[in-house]
C-alpha positions as CSV (number, residue, x, y, z in Angstrom):
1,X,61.9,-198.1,-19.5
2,X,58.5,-198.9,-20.6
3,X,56.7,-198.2,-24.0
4,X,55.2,-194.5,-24.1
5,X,53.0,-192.4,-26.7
6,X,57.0,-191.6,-28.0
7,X,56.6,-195.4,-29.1
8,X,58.6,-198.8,-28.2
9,X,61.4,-198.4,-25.8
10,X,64.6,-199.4,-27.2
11,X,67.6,-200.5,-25.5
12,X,70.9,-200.8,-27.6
13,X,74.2,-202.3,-26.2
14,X,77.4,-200.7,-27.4
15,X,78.0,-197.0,-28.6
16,X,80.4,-197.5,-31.6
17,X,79.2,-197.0,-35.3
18,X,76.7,-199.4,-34.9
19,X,74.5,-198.4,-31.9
20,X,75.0,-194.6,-33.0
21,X,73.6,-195.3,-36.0
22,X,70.6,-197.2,-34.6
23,X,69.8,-194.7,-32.3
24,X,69.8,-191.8,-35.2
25,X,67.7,-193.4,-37.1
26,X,65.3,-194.0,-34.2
27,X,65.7,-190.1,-33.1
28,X,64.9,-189.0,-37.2
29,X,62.2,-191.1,-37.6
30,X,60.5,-189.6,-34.2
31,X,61.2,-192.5,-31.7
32,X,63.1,-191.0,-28.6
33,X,62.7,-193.7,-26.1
34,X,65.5,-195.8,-26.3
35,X,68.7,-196.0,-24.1
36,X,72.3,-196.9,-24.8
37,X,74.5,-198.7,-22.6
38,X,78.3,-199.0,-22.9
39,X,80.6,-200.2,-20.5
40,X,83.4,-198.2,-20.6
41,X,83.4,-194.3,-19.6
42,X,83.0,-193.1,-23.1
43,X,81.8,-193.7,-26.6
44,X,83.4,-194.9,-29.3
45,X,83.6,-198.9,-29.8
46,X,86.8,-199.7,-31.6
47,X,87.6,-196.3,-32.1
48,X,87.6,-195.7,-28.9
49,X,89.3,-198.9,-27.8
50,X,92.2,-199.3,-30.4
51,X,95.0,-196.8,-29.8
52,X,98.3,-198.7,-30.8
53,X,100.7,-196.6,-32.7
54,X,99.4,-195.4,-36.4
55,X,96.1,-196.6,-35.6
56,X,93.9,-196.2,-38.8
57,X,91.1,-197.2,-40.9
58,X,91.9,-199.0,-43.8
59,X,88.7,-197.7,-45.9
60,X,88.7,-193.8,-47.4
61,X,86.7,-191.3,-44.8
62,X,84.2,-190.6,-47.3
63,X,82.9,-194.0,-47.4
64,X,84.0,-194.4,-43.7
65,X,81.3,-192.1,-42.4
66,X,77.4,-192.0,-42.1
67,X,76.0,-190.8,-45.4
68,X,73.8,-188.5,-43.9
69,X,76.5,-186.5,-42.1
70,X,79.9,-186.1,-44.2
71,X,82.8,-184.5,-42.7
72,X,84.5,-182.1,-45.0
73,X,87.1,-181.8,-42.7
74,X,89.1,-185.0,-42.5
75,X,92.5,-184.4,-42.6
76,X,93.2,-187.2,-45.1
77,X,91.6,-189.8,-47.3
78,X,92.4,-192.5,-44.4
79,X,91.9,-191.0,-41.3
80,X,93.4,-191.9,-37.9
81,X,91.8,-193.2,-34.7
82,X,91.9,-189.8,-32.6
83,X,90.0,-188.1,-36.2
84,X,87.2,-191.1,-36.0
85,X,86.7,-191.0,-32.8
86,X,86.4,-187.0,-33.0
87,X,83.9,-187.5,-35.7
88,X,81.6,-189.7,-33.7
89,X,81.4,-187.2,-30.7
90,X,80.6,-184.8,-33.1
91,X,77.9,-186.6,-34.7
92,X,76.3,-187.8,-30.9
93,X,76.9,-184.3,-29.7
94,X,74.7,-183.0,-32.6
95,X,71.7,-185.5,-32.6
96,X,71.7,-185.2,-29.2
97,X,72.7,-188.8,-28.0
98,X,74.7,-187.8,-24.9
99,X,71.6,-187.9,-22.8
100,X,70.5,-191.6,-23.9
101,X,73.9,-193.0,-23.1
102,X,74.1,-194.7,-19.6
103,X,78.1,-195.0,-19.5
104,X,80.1,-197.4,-17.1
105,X,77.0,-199.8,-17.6
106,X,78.2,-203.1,-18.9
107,X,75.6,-205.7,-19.9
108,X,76.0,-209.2,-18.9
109,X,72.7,-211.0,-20.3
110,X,69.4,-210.2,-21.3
111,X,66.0,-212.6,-20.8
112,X,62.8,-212.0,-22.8
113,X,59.6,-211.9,-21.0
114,X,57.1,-213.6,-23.2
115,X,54.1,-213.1,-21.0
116,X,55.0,-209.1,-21.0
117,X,56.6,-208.8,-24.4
118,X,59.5,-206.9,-23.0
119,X,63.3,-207.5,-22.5
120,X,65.3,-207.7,-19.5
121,X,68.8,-206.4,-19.4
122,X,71.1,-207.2,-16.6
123,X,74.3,-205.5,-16.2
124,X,77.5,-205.6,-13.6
125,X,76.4,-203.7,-11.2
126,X,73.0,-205.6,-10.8
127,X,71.2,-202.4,-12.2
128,X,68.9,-204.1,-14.8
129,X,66.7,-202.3,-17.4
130,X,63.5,-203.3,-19.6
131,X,62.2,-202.7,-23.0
132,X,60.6,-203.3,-26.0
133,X,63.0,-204.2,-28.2
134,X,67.0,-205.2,-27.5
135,X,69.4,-203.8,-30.3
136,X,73.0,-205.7,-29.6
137,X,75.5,-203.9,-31.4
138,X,78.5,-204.8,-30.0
139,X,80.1,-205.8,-33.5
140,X,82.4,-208.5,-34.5
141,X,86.0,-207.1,-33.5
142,X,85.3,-205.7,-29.9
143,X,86.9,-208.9,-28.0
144,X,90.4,-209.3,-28.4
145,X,91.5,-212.4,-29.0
146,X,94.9,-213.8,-27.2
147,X,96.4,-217.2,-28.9
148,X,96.4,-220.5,-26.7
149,X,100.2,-220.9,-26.9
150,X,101.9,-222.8,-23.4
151,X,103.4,-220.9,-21.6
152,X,101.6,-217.2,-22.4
153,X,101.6,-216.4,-19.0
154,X,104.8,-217.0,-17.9
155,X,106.6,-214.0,-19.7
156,X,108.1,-212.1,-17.2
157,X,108.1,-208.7,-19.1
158,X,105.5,-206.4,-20.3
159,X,102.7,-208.4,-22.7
160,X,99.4,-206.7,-24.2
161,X,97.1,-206.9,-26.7
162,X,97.3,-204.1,-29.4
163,X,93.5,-203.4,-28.9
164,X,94.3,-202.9,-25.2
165,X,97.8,-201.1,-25.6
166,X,99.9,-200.3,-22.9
167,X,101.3,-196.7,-23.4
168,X,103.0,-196.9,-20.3
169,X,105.2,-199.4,-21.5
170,X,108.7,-197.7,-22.9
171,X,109.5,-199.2,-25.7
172,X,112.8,-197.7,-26.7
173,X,115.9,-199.3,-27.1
174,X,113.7,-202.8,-26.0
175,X,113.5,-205.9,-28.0
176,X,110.0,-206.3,-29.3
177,X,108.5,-209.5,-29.9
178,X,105.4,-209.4,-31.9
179,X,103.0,-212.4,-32.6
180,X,100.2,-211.8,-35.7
181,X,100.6,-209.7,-39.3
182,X,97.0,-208.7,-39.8
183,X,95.2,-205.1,-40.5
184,X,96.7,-203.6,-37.0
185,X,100.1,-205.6,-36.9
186,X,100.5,-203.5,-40.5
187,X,100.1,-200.5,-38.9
188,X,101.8,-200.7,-35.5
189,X,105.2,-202.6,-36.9
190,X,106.6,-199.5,-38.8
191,X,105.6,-197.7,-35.7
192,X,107.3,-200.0,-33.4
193,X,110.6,-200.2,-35.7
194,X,111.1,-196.6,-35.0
195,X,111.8,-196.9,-31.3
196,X,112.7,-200.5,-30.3
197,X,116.3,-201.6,-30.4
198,X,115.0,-205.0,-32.2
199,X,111.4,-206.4,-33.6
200,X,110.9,-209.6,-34.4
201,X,107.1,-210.3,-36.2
202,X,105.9,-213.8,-36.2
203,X,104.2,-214.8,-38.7
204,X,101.7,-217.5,-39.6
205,X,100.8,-216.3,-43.1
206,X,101.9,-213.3,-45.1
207,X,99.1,-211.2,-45.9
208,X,98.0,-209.8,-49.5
209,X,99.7,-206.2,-49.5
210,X,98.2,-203.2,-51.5
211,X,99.8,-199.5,-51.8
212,X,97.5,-196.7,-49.7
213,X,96.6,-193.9,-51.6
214,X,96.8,-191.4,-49.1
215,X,97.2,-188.2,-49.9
216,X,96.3,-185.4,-47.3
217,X,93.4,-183.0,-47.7
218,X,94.3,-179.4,-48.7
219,X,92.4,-176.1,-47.1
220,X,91.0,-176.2,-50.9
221,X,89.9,-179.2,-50.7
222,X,88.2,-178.7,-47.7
223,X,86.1,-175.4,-48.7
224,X,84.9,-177.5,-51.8
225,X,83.9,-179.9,-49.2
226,X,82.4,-177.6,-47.0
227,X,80.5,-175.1,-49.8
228,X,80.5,-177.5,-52.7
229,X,78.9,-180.8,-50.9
230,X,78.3,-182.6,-54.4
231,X,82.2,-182.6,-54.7
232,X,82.8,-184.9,-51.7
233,X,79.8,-187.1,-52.8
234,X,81.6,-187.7,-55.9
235,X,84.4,-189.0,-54.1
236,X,82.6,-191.7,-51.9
237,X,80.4,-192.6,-55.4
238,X,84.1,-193.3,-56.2
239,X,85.2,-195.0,-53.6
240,X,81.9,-197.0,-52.9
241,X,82.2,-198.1,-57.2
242,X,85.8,-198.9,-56.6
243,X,84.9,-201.1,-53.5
244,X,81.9,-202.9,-55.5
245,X,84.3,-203.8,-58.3
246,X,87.0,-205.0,-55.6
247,X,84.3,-207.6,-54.2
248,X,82.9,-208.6,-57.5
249,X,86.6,-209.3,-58.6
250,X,87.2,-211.4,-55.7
251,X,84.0,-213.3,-55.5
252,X,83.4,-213.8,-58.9
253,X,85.8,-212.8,-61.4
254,X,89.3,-214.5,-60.7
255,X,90.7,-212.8,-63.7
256,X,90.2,-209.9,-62.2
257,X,91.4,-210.8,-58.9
258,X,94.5,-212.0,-60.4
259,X,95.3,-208.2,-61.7
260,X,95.1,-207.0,-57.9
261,X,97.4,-210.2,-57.4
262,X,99.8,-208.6,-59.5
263,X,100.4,-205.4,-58.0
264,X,100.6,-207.1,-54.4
265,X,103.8,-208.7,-56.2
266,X,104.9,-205.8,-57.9
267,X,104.9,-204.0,-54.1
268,X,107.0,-206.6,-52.5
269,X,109.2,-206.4,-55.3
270,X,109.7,-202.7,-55.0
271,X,110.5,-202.7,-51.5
272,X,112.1,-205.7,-50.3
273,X,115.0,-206.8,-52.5
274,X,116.5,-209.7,-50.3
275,X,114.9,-212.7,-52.2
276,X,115.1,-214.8,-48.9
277,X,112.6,-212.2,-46.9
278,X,110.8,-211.7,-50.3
279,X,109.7,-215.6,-50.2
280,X,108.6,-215.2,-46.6
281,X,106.3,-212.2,-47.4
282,X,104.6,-214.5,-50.7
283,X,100.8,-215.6,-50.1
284,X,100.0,-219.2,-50.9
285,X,96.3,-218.9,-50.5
286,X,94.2,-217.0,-52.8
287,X,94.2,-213.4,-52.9
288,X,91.2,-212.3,-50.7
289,X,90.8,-215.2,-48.3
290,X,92.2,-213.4,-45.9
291,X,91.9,-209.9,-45.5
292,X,93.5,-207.6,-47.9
293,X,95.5,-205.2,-46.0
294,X,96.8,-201.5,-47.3
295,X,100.2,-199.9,-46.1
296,X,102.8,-197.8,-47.3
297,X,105.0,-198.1,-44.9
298,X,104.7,-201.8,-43.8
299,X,106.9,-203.6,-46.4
300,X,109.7,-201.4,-46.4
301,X,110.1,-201.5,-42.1
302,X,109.9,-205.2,-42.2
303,X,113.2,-205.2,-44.9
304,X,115.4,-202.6,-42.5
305,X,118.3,-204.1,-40.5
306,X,116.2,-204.2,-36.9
307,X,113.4,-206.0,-37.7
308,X,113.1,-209.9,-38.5
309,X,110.4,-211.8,-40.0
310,X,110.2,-215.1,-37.5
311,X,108.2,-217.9,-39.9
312,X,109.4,-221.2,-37.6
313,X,106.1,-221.8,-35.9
314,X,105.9,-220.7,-32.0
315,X,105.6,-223.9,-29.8
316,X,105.8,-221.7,-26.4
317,X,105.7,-218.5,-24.5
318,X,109.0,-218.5,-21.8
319,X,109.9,-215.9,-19.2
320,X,112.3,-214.2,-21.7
321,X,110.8,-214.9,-24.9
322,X,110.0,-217.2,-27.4
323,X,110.3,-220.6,-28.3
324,X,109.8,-222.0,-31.8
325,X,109.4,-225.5,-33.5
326,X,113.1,-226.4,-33.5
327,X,113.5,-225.4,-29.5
328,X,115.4,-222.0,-30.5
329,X,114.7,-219.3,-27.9
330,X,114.1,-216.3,-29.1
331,X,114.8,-213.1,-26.4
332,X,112.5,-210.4,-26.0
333,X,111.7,-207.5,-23.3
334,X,108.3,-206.8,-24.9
335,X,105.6,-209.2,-26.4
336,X,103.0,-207.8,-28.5
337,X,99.7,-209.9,-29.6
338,X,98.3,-208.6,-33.0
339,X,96.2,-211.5,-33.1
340,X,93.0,-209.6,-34.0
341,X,89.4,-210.5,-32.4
342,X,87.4,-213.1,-31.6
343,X,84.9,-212.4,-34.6
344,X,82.9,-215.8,-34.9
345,X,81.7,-215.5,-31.5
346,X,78.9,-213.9,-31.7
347,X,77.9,-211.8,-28.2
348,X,80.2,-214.2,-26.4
349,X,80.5,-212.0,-23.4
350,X,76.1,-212.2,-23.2
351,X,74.1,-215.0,-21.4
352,X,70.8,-214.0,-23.5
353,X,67.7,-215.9,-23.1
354,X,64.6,-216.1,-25.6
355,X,61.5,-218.0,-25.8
356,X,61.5,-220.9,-23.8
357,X,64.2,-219.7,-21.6
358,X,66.3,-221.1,-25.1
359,X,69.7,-219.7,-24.9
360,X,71.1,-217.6,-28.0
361,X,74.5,-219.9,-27.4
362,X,72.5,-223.4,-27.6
363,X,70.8,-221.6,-31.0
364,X,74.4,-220.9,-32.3
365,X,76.0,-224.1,-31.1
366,X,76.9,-224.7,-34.7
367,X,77.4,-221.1,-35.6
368,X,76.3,-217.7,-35.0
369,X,72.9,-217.2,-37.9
370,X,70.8,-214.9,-38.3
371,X,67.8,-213.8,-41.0
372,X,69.6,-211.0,-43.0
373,X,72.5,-210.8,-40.5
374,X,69.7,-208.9,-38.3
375,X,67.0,-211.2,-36.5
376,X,67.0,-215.0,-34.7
377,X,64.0,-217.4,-34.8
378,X,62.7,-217.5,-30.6
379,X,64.2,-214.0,-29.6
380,X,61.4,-211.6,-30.7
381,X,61.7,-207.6,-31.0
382,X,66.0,-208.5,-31.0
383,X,67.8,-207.2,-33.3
384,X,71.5,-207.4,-34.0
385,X,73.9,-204.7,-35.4
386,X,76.6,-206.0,-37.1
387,X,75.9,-209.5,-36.2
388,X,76.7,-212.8,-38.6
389,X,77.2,-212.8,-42.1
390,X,77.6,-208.6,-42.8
391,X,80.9,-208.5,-42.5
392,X,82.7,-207.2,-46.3
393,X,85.9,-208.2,-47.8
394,X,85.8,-204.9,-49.1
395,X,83.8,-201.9,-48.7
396,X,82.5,-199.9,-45.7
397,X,80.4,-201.6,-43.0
398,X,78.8,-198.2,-41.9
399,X,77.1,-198.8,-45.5
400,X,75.7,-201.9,-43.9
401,X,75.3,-200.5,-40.4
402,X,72.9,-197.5,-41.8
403,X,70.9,-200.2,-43.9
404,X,70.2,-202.3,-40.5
405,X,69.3,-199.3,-38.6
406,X,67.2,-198.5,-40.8
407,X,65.5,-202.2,-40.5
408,X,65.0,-201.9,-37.1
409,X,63.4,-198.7,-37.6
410,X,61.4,-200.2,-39.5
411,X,60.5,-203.2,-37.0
412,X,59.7,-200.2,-34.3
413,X,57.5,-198.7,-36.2
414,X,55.5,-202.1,-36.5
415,X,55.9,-202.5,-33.1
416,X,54.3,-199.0,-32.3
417,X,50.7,-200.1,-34.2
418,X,48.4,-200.7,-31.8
419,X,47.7,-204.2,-30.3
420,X,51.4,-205.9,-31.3
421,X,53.6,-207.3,-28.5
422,X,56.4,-208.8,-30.3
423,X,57.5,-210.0,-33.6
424,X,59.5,-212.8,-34.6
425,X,61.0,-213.9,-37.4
426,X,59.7,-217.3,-38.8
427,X,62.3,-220.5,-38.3
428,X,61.5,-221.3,-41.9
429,X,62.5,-217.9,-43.0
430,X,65.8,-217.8,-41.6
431,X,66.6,-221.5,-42.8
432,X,66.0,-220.4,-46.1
433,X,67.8,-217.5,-45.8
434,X,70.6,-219.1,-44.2
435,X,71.1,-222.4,-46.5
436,X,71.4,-219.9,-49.4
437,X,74.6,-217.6,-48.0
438,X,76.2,-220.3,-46.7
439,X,75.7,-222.5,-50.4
440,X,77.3,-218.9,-51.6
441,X,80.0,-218.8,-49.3
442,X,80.9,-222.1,-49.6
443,X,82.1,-221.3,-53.4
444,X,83.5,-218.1,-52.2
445,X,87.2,-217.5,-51.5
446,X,86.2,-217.1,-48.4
447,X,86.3,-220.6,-47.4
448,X,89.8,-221.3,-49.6
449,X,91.9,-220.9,-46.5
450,X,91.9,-220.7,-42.7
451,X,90.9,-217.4,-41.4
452,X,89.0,-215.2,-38.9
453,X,86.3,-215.1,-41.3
454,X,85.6,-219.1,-40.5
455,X,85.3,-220.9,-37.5
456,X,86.8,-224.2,-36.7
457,X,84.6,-226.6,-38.7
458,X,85.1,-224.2,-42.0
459,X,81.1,-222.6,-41.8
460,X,81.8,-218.7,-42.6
461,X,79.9,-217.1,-40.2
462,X,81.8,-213.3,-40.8
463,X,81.1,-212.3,-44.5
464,X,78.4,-211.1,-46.7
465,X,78.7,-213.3,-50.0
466,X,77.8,-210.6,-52.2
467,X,77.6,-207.0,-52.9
468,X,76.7,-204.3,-50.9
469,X,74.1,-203.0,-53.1
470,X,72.7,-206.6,-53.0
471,X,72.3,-206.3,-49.3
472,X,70.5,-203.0,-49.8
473,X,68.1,-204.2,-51.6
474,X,67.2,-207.4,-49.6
475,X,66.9,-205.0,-46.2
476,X,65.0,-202.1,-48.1
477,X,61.6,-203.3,-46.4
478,X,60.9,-205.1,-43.7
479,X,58.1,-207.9,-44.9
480,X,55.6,-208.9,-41.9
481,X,55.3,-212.2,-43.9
482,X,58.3,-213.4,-42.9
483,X,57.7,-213.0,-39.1
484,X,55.2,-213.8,-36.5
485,X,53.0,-211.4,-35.1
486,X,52.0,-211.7,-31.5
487,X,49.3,-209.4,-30.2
């Protein structure tokens, strides 16, 4: 790939929400030279990846969808892995993506040629490509993350991750170990109940539980969708105000947070009358420090008479089960990790070289940065998708996705005037940038309690400190002050 009259060539790295959306708003604005690679055999990032048991998204389908292509056919308000992942075939089938995607192609490092002003891709096969600009958008929960506990690897019966589910594995009438209660743990436990003989969830800290509104949509409903398009605008102006007020609340207004508090009490209350379990399942850390998580269905399968809520600390993996703190063994023919993704690091699977030969992980030794989540002082013409700090407590990251596509666009089309090579974004810049979110986040909830939101040393590298509409703003133009321009 090489830079043609169709302007700079493009290559983007992962074909989930993010890199569709890049390359859309490439293809609308006129650019068509730009390639997508994706190592496994079809699209779909963690929609294509995440198929444990009641799999779902946890944000309404309205919001949960490019604003430029609603679907007024999702079955209902929180759709299901197999309708997402329907929805983003449908959307690369119609802008024509299939031809730009290079499948079965994984990336393992890219080097930026400062003499030519081009990148350098290599991949697994030793194929390696070149272009103009390099788009990462691999996103922050595509790596599973397995715990460091002794002993993992000597279970002797079958052990996955639920982002790599093993549907092989027969599950009935088996004793089910399960190790993590976040946002997929939620959803796969009440699953799980149904068929094992015994589950037993281990748990670190209870999560902040809200009711899910989630009604199925009606053939009605779906022909005002379909003929009435202002009707389904309504609802994600809705939703999108409602998720707004949710961040405001629990950034800025602990008042209001507490009234969200409330009803995450009034839940547990409802469904789980043994005051013993009831204690296990109460937060102590405040209410969005850790992800808030919706389910129906989640409280009341943790309170029927085969499953167990484990809060004695693990201190080791056996060949039959699990040990805690006080050297109990706990038996099980099935261990499942729901111990979410290895957010804070940042392209860890990439060996990706800029000016200087500098390498992106020496740059992020204390922390994955970046000037509006987007760009890195020595890497010109790259540009990350979902990279640090745009992450939300609440709200919709396609919202965020389509507002960093569109800055990139905006970067090609500077990169297509005649006579620039590269730019990149001034070190000043970004250290501004970067002192002021992390001043903000260090007052946030966010950095109240231990999380997958923070690394190690307590810097929040995940989250966007404020609101979405703030975020729009800030990203609405691309300003050449703020970068150097190489010719």
């Amino acid at each position: 790939m090489t830079g043609t009259a169709k302007g700079p060539s493009v290559l983007i790295v992962g074909t989930g929400f993010g890199g569709i959306g890049t390359a859309i708003e490439l293809k609308r604005a006129g650019f068509t030279d730009f390639t997508l690679l994706e190592s496994a055999a079809e699209p779909g990032g963690v929609w294509r990846d995440n198929t444990y048991p009641g799999a779902a998204c946890d944000i309404p389908s309205p919001l949960y969808s490019f604003s430029f292509e609603p679907n007024p056919r999702w079955p209902k308000r929180f759709s299901h892995q197999p309708d997402i992942l329907a929805y983003l075939r449908r959307v690369i089938a119609k802008y024509g993506l299939e031809p730009h995607i290079r499948y079965r192609t994984e990336v393992t490092g890219a080097a930026f040629d400062e003499e030519r002003g081009v990148w350098r891709v290599e991949t697994r096969s030793g194929e390696t490509y070149e272009a103009d600009v390099f788009v990462p958008a691999v996103g922050q929960l595509s790596r599973p993350a397995l715990p460091g506990i002794p002993g993992r690897d000597s279970f002797a019966g079958d052990a996955f991750h639920s982002a790599r589910w093993d549907h092989g594995v027969e599950l009935t009438g088996k004793r089910v170990a399960v190790v993590g209660t976040g946002a997929s743990a939620i959803q796969f436990v009440p699953e799980l109940r149904k068929h094992a003989k015994h589950v037993t969830v281990f748990q670190r800290t209870p999560p902040y539980v809200l009711a899910k509104a989630d009604p199925s949509y009606r053939r009605w409903q779906h022909w005002l969708f379909e003929h009435l398009p202002a009707t389904q605008l309504l609802g994600r102006l809705r939703i999108f105000l409602l998720a707004e007020y949710a961040t405001y609340a629990i950034t800025r207004h602990p008042a209001l947070a507490k009234m969200f508090e409330l009803r995450t009490a009034q839940l547990r209350r409802r469904h789980v009358k043994d005051p013993e379990l009831r204690a296990k399942l109460e937060p102590a850390y405040p209410l969005g420090c850790k992800r808030i998580l919706f389910s129906n269905d989640y409280l009341p399968a943790l309170a029927r008479p085969n499953v167990d809520v484990e809060t004695r600390r693990i201190s080791a993996i056996t060949e039959t089960g699990v040990r805690v703190e006080d050297g109990t063994e706990l038996r099980a023919d099935v261990l499942v990790y729901g111990t979410g993704f290895a957010a804070t690091d940042f392209l860890g699977g990439l060996k990706v070289l800029g000016l200087g030969g500098r390498s992106l992980h020496d740059a992020w030794s204390g922390g994955a940065r970046a000037y509006l989540g987007i760009t890195v002082p020595g890497f010109p013409n790259m540009f990350c998708v979902y990279g640090p700090n745009t992450n939300l407590g609440a709200g919709s990251i396609i919202y965020m996705i389509e507002r960093q596509a569109r800055y990139i666009r905006q970067a090609v089309e500077q990169l297509a005037r005649p006579g620039v090579s590269y730019v990149d974004v001034r070190p000043e810049v970004e250290e501004r940038y970067d002192a002021e979110v992390q001043k903000r986040l260090g007052r946030s909830v966010w950095s109240a309690c231990t999380s997958w939101y923070r690394q190690a040393d307590g810097r929040v590298t995940t989250n966007w400190p404020g609101l979405v509409t703030e975020y729009d703003r800030r990203t609405r133009r691309l300003d050449l002050r703020d970068y150097r321009v190489v010719a």
